[in-house]
C-alpha positions as CSV (number, residue, x, y, z in Angstrom):
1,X,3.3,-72.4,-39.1
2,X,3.0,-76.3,-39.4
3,X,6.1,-76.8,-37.2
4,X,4.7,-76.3,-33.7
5,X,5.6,-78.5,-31.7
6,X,3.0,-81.5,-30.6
7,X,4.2,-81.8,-27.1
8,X,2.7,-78.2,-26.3
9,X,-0.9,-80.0,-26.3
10,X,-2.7,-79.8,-23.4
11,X,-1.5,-82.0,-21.0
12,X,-4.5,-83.8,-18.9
13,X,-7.1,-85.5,-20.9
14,X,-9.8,-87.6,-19.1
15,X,-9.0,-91.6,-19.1
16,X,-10.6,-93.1,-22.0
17,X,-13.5,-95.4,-20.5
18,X,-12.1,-98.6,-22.3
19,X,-8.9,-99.6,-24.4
20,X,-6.8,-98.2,-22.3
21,X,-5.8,-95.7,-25.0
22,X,-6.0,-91.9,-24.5
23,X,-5.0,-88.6,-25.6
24,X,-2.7,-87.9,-22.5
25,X,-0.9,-91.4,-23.3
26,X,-0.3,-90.5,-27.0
27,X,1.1,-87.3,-26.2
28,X,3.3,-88.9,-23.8
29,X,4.7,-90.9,-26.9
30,X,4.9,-88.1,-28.7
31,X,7.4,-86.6,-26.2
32,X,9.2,-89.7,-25.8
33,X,9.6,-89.4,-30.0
34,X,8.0,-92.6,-30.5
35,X,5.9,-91.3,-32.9
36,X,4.8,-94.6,-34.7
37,X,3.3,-95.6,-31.2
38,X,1.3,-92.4,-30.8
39,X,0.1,-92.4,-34.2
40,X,-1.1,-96.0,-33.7
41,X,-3.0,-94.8,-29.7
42,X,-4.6,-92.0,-31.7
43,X,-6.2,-94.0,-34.3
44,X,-7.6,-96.6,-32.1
45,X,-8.8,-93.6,-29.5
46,X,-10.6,-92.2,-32.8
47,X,-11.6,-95.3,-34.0
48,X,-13.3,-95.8,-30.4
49,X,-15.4,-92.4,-30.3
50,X,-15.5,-91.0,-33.7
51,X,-16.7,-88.0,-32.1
52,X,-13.5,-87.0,-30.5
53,X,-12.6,-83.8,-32.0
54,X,-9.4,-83.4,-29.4
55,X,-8.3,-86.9,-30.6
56,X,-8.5,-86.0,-34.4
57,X,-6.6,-82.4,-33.8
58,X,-4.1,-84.3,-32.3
59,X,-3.9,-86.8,-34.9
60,X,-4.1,-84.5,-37.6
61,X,-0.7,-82.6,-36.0
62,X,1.4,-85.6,-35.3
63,X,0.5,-86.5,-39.4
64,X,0.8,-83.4,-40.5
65,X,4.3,-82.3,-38.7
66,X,6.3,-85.3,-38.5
67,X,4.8,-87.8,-41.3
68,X,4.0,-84.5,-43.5
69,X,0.8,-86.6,-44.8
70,X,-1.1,-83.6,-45.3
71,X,-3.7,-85.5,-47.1
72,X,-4.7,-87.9,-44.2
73,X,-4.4,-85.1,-42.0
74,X,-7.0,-82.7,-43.8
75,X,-9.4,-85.1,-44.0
76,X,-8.9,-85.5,-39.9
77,X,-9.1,-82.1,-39.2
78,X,-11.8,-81.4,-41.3
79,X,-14.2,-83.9,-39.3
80,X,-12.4,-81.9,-36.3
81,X,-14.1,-78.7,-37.0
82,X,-16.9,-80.0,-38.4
83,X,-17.6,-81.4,-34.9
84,X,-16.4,-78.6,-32.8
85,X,-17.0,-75.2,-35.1
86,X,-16.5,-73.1,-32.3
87,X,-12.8,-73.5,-31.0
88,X,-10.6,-71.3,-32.7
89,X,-7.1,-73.5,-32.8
90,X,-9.3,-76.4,-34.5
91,X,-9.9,-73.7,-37.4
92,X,-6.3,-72.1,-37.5
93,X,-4.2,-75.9,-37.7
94,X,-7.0,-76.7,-40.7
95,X,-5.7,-73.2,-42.4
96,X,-2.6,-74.5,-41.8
97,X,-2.6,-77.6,-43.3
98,X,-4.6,-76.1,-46.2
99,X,-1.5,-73.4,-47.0
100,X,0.7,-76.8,-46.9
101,X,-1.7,-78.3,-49.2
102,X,-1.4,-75.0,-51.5
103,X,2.0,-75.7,-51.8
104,X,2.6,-78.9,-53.8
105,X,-1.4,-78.7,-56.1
106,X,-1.9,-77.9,-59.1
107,X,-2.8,-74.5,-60.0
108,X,-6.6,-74.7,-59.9
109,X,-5.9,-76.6,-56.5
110,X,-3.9,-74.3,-55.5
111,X,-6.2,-71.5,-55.4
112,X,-9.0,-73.4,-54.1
113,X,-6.7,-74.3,-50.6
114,X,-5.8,-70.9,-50.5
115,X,-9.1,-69.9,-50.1
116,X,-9.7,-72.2,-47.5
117,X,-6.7,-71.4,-46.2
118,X,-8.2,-68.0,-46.0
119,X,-10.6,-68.7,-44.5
120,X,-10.3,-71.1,-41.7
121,X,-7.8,-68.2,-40.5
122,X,-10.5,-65.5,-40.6
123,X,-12.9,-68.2,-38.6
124,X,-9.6,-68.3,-36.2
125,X,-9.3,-64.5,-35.6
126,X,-13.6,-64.0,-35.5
127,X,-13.6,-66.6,-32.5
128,X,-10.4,-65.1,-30.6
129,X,-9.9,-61.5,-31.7
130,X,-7.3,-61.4,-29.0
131,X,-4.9,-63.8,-30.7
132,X,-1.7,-62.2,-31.9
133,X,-0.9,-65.5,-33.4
134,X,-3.7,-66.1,-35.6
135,X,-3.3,-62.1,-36.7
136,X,-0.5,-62.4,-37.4
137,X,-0.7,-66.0,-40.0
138,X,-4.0,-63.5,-41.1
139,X,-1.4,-60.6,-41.9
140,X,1.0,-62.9,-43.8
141,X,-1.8,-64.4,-45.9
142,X,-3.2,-61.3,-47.2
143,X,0.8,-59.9,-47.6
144,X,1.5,-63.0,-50.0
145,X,-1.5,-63.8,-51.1
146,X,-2.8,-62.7,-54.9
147,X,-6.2,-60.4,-55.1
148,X,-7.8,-63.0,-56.8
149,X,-7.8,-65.3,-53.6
150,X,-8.4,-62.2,-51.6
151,X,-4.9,-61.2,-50.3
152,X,-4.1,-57.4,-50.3
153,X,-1.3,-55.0,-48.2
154,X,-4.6,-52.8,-47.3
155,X,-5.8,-55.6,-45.6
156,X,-2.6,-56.4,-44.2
157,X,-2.6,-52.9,-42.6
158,X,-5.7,-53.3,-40.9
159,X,-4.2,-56.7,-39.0
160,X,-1.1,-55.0,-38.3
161,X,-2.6,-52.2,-36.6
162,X,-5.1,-54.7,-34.6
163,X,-1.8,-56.5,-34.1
164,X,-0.1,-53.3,-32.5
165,X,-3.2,-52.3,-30.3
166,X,-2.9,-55.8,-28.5
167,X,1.3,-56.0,-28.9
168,X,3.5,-53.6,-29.7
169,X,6.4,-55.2,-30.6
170,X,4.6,-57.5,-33.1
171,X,2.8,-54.8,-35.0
172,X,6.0,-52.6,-35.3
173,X,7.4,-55.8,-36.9
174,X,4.1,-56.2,-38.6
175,X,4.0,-52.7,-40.0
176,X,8.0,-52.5,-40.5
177,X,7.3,-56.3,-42.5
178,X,4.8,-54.5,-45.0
179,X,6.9,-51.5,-45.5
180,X,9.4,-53.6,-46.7
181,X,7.6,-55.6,-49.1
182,X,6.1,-52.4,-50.2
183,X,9.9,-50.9,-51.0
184,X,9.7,-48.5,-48.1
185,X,12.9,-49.1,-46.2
186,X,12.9,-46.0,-44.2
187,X,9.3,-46.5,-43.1
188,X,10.7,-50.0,-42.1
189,X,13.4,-48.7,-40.6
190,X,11.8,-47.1,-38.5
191,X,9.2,-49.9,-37.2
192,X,11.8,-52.0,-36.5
193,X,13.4,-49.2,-34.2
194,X,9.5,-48.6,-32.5
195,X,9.4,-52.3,-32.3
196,X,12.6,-52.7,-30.5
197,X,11.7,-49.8,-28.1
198,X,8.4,-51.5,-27.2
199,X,10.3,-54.7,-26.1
200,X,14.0,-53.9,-25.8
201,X,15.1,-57.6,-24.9
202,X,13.6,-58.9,-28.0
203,X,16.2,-59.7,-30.5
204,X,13.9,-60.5,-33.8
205,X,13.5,-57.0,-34.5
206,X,17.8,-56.5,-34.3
207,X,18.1,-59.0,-36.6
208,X,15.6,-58.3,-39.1
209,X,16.8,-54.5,-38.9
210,X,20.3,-55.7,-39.1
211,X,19.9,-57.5,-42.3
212,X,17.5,-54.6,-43.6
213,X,20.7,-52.1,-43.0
214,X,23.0,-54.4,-45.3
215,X,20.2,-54.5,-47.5
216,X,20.8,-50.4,-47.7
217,X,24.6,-50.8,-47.5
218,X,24.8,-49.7,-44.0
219,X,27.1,-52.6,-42.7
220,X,28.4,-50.5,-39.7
221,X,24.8,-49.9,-38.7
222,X,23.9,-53.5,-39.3
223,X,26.7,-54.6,-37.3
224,X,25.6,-52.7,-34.1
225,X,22.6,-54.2,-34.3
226,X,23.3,-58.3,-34.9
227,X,25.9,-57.5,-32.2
228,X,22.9,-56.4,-29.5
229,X,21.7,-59.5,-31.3
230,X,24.4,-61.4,-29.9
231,X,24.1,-60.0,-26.3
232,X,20.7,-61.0,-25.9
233,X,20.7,-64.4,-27.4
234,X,24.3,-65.2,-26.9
235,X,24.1,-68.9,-27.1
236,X,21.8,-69.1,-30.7
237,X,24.4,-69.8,-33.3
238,X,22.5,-67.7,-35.5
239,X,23.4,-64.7,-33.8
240,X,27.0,-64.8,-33.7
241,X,26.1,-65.7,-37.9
242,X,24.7,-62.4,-38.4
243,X,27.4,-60.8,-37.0
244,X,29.4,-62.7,-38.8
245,X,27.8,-61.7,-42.1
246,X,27.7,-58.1,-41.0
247,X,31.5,-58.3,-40.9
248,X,32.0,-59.8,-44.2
249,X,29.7,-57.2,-45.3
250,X,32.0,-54.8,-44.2
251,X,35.1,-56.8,-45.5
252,X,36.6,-57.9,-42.6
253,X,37.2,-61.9,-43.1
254,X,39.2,-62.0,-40.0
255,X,36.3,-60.9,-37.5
256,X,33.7,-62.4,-39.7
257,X,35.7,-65.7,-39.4
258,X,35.9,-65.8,-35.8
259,X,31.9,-64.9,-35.7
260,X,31.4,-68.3,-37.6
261,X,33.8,-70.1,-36.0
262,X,32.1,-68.9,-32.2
263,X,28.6,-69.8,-34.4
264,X,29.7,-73.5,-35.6
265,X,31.2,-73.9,-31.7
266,X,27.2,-74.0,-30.7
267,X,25.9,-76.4,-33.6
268,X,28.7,-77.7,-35.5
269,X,26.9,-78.1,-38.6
270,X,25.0,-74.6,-38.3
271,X,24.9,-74.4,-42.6
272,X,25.5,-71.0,-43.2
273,X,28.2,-71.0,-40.8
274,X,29.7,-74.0,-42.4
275,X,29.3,-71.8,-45.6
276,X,30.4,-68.7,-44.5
277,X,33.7,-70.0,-42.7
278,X,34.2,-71.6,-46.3
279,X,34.5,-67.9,-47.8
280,X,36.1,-66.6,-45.3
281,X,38.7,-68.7,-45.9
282,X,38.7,-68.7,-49.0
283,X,39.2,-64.4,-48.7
284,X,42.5,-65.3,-46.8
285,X,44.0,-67.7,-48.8
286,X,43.5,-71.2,-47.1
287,X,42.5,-73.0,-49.7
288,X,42.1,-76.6,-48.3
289,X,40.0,-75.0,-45.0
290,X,38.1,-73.7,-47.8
291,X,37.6,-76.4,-49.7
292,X,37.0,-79.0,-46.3
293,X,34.0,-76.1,-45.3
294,X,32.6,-75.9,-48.8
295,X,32.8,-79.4,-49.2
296,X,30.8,-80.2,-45.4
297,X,28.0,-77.9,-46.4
298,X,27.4,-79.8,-49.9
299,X,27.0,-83.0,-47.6
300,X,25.1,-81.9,-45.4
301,X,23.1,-80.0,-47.6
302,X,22.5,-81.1,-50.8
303,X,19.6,-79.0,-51.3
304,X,20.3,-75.9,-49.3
305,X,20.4,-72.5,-50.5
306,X,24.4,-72.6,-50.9
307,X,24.7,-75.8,-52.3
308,X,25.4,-74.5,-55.9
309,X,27.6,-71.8,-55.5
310,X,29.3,-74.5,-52.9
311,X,29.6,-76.4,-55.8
312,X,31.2,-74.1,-57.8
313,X,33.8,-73.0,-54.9
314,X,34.9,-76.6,-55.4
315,X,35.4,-76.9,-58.8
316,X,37.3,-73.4,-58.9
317,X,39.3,-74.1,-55.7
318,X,39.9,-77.4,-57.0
319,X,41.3,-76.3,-60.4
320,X,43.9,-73.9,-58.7
């Protein structure tokens, strides 16, 4: 949620009066990645007219996304909403960098900011009932939230289903999304199929389904579906992935191999590409391909999800 983009800001500000700082100047900055520079225009347009609510939302997202100072940032975004209570996106970025916040306290902390969290996105969703995007940050609160901080899969259900009145797609994923966190894979199956009727050219639905069918050991069916996957975003590396993993589901290192290979093509350090090309590999024999792929994705990623059993590919292809 933290990771939208600053550049999709609103793009005309009025001229600040003096300084010759403004909003539309920083964001300019911000585009050009001189993020230091825009950091520094937003302070002294704050600093200026403390009573700039835009300025401080803007200020709180450029510290909270690329300098991750979440501290600096709530405090910002605080005075933000405090000064404009009524718009909606001023409420759902403050949830946002509350659920940040949640991550790294302590555990009393922690449950306070997820309160908060809580409820700066129910402010969000009272002002614009409209908005699948703060439903849907809603729905995943109350999905991975504890009781005791007021989360719940009933009250899930109820966003999901406001979700689907205004989108269909999104609240067949919604609904397929707490089925499956509920154990219900059929039921999610068969959201994920609604969703993808309601918007055939969608591909999230495909892949989430996709992985849901290995999940049930139905690699043949999980294979159709990263492969419509593919057809619809054919230049994402991470489709041609998921095929790729559907195929080394199904044991077939040859096709899965070429999947990465198509994958690593687009992004040449896509990880799990680099990964999976390691294993597939590996499954044919060629140990130092293997070892060169395992040995890319430990430094590239130190700290990735692979990096252990990359780790331990080494030292067992190494010792051969």
């Amino acid at each position: 949620m933290i990771q939208m983009l600053a550049c999709a800001a609103l793009l005309l500000f009025p001229p600040s009066p003096a300084g010759g700082e403004s909003i539309a100047d920083a964001m300019k900055l911000v585009a050009a990645k001189d993020y230091d520079g825009a950091r520094k225009m937003l302070g002294a347009v704050v600093s200026r007219n403390e009573s700039d609510a835009e300025a401080r939302y803007q200020l709180s997202r450029l510290l909270a996304n690329h300098y991750r100072d979440y501290d600096e940032a709530e405090g910002m975004m605080e005075k933000a909403v405090e000064l404009a209570d009524g718009n909606a996106e001023y409420h759902f970025f403050l949830g946002t960098v509350y659920g940040a916040q949640a991550q790294v306290a302590g555990l009393l902390s922690k449950f306070s900011y997820a309160k908060k969290t809580r409820d700066q996105f129910e402010r969000a969703v009272e002002l614009q009932p409209d908005s699948v995007g703060y439903r849907l940050a809603l729905l995943s609160y109350y999905l991975m939230a504890p009781g005791i901080v007021g989360g719940g899969v009933d009250k899930a259900r109820v966003q999901a289903q406001e979700i689907l009145r205004r989108d269909p797609c999104e609240g067949h994923m919604s609904l397929a999304r707490i089925a499956d966190s509920e154990n219900e894979l059929e039921n999610a199956e068969k959201e994920y199929r609604m969703a993808i009727a309601a918007k055939p050219a969608e591909w999230r639905p495909h892949h989430m389904l996709g992985y849901l069918y290995l999940r049930m050991k139905r690699a043949d069916e999980a294979v159709t579906q990263f492969r419509d996957y593919v057809r619809i975003s054919p230049k994402d590396p991470n489709s041609h992935d998921s095929l790729a993993d559907g195929y080394l589901a199904k044991g077939n290192s040859d096709e899965a191999l070429k999947c990465y290979t198509h994958a690593l093509a687009l992004d040449p350090h896509f990880p799990s590409s680099v990964y999976g090309a390691g294993n597939c590999y590996e499954a044919k024999g060629m140990k130092a391909e293997a070892l060169e792929s395992f040995r890319q994705y430990l430094a590239e990623n130190q700290k990735g999800p692979y990096a252990d059993k990359a780790k331990e590919r080494i030292e067992e292809l190494e010792q051969q």
